[in-house]
C-alpha positions as CSV (number, residue, x, y, z in Angstrom):
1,X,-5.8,18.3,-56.3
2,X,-2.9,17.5,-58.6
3,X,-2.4,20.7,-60.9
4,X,0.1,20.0,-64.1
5,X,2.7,22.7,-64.2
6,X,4.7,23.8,-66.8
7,X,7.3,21.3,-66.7
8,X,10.5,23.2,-64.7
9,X,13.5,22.0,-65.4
10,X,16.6,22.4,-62.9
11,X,20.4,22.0,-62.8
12,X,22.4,22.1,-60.0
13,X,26.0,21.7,-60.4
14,X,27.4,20.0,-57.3
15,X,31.2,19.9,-58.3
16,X,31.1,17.5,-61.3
17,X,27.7,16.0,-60.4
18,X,25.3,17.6,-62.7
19,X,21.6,17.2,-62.0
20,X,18.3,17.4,-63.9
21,X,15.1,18.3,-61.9
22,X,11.9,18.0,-63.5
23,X,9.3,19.1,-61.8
24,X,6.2,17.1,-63.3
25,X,3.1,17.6,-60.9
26,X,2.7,20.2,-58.7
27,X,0.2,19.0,-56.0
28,X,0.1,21.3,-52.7
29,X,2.0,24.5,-51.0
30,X,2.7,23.6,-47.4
31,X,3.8,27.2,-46.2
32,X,5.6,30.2,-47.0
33,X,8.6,31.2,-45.3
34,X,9.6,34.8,-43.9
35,X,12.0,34.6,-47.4
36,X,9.3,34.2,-49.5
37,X,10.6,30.3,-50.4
38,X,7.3,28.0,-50.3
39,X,7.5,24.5,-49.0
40,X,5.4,22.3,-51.4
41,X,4.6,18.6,-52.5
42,X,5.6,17.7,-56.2
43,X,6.1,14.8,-58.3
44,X,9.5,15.0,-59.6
45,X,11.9,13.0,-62.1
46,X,15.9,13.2,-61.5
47,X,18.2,12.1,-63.8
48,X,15.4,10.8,-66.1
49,X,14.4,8.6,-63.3
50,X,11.4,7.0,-62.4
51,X,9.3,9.8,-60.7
52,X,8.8,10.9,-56.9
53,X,7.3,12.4,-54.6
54,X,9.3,15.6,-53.1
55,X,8.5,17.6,-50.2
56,X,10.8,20.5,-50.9
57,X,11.8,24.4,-50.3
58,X,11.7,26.6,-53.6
59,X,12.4,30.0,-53.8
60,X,9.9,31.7,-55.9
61,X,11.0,30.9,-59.5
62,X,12.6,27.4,-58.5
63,X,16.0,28.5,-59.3
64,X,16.6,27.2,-56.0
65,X,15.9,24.5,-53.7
66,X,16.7,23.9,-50.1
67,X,17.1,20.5,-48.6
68,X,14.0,17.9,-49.3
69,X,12.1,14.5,-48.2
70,X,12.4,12.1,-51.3
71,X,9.2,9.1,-51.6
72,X,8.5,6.7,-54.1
73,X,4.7,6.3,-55.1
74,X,4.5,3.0,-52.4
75,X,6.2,4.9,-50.0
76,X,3.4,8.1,-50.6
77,X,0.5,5.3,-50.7
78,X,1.8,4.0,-47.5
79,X,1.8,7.4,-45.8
80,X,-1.7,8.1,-47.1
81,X,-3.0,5.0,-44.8
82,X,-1.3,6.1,-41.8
């Protein structure tokens, strides 16, 4: 089930790349690492971007993110039918 969240919004400063995470949808946890950060399915909008589908690490208060699999909705639908 698809649970709307409190939108989160991140910035990561990457030299001068600035980014802006919204996380929009949170839909599943995967699993909880031995450091507490969860691995978990969201819909998410970069930049103001169309959204996506993330599979992503989060530490517990998404302050921080480890490294992720980015899908676009016909990417996700494809998936699904697999």
């Amino acid at each position: 089930m698809i649970k709307l969240i409190v939108e989160v919004l991140i910035k990561i400063e990457m030299g001068l790349i600035m980014k802006e995470y919204k996380v929009l949808y949170h839909i599943a946890d995967l699993c909880t690492d031995n450091n507490g950060w969860k691995k978990e399915i969201n819909v998410v909008q970069v930049n103001n971007r169309e959204p996506v589908y993330e599979i992503r690490s989060w530490n517990s208060d998404h302050s921080q993110m480890g490294d992720g699999v980015t899908l676009t909705p016909n990417e996700m639908r494809l998936l699904k039918n697999i």
